[in-house]
N, C-alpha and C positions, 0 to 999 in steps of 0.2 A: 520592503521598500519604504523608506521613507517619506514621507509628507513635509514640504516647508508650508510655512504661511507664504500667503501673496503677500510681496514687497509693498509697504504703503509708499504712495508716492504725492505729492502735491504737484501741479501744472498750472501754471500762470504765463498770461502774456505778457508782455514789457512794452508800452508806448514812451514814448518819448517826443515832445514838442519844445520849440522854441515858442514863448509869447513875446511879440514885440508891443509897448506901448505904441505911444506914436510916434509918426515920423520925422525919423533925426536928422531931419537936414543937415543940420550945425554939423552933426558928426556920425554920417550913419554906420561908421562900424564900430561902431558900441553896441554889443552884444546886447541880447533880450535873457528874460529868464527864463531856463529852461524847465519844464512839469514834466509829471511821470505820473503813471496809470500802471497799476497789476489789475488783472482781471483775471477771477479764476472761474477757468475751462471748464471745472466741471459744475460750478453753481450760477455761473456768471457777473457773479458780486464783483462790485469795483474799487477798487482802493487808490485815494487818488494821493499826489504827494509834491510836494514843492521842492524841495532838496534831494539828491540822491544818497543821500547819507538815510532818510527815511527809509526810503526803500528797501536798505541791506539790514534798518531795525527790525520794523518790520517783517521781513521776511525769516531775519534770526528769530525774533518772538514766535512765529508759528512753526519751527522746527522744532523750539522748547517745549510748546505745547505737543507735538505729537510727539517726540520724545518720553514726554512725561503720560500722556494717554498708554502708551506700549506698555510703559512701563506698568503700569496697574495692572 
């Protein structure tokens, strides 16, 4: 019978908010900036982020890493 290793897997949550400055009278459907939050499930560590372009860096950067951890 063979034996595999257990699959490694990462688990993060994904928040997502709008922040609005203040209120736009003048013109209030002028969007607010939206932030983003990962937080992972199993340490509870928060990674917070402005742009969602961070986010998919980010998350590609610690693929790389456990990638290259396996790999040793």
């Amino acid at each position: 019978m063979t034996v595999h290793p257990s699959p490694k897997y990462l688990v993060y949550t994904l928040r997502c908010w709008e922040e609005r400055g203040e209120p736009r009278e003048e013109n209030p459907q002028v969007p607010g900036e939206w932030r983003f939050m990962l937080v992972d499930v199993q340490t509870g560590q928060r990674h917070g982020f402005g742009v969602l372009k961070q986010v998919a860096e980010f998350l590609e950067e610690k693929l790389e890493q456990e990638s290259q951890e396996k790999a040793l």
